[in-house]
Wavefront OBJ file of the C-alpha trace (Angstrom):
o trace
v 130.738 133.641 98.245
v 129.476 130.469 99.865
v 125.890 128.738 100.286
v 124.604 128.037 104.032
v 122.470 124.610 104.026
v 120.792 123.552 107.197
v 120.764 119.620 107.521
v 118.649 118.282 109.755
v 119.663 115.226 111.064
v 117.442 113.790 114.821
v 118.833 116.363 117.048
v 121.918 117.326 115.105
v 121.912 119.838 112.564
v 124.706 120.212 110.382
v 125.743 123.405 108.583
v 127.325 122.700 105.299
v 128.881 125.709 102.994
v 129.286 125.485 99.876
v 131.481 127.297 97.120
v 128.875 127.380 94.102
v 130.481 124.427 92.191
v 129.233 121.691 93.853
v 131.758 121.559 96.150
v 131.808 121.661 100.269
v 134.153 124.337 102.035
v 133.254 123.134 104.926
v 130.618 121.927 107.682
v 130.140 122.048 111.397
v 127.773 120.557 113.625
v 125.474 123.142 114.962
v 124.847 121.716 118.541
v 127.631 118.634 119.046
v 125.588 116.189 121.441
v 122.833 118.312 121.842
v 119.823 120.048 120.762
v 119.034 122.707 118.986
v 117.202 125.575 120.311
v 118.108 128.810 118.982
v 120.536 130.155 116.358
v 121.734 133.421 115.634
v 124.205 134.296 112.030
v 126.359 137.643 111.693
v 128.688 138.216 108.730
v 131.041 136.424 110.651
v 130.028 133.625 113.392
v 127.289 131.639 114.121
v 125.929 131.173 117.135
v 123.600 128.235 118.251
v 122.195 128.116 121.648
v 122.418 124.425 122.830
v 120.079 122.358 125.298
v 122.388 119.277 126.445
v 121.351 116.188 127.662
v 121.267 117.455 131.134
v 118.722 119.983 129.999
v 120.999 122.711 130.663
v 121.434 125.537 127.457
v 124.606 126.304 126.561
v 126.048 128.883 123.697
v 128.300 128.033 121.028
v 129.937 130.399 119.458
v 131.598 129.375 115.854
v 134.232 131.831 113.713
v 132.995 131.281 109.914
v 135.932 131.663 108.463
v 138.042 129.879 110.815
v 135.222 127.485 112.404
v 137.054 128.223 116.172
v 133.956 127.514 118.009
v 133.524 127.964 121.965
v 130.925 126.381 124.216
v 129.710 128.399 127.042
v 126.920 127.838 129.865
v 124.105 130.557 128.869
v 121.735 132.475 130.662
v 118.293 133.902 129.222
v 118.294 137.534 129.797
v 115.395 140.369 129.486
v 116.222 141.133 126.261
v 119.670 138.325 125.180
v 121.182 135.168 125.708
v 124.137 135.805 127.939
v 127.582 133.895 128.197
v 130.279 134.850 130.026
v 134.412 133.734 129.683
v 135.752 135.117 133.141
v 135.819 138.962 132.090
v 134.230 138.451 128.790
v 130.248 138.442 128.109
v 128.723 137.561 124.910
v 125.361 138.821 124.234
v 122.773 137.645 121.225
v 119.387 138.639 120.623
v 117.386 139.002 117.303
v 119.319 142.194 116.158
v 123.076 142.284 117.428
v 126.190 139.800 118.625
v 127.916 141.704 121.372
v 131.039 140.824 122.959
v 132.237 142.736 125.888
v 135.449 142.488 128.119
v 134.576 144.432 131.296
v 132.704 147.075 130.550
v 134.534 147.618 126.889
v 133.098 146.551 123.573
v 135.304 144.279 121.729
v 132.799 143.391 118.867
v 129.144 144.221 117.819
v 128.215 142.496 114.352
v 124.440 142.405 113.215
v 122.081 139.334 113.292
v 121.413 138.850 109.265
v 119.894 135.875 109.628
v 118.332 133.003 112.156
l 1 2 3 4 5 6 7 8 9 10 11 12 13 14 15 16 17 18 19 20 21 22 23 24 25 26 27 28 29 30 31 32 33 34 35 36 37 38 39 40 41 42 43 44 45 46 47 48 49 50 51 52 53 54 55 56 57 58 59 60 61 62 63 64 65 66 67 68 69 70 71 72 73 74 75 76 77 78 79 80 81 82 83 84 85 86 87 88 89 90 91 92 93 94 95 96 97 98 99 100 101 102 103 104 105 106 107 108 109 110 111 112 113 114
């Protein structure tokens, strides 16, 4: 089971996991280009919500295991950030990662960390 370390570089924080021996699986950049301004971690993605240099907030989604990330224009909601892919919405608050297509739930993992 891996180590997250947060790396906090000017306005780039870097994610680093590591194995337990000393060595690094692997590390992403939490908000390419960008800054920082929220964060979100399930048992399987990250998500960092992004303020570019346009001041606009985007979300990035990243796969943990796979590190597939997407980059999506966001939208503060009452109660989530909001991204939507065409049909699909993601939705992250404190609590839950939700990812709908339509009206159908395609994934709902718990926030376990920030």
């Amino acid at each position: 089971m891996g180590i997250w370390k947060w790396l906090g570089v000017g306005m780039l924080t870097v994610v680093t996991l590591w194995d337990g021996s000393g060595r690094t699986l692997a590390q992403m950049p939490s908000c390419p280009r960008a800054e920082e301004v929220d964060s979100f971690q399930t048992q399987n993605f990250r998500v960092f919500i992004c303020k570019g240099q346009d001041n606009r907030l985007f979300y990035r989604g990243v796969d943990k295991q796979t590190r597939a990330s997407i980059n999506l224009p966001v939208q503060i909601g009452d109660t989530a950030y909001v991204a939507t892919n065409g049909n699909v919405v993601y939705r992250v608050n404190n609590r839950v990662l939700e990812v709908y297509d339509g009206r159908r739930l395609l994934l709902r993992e718990a926030v376990i960390g920030r």
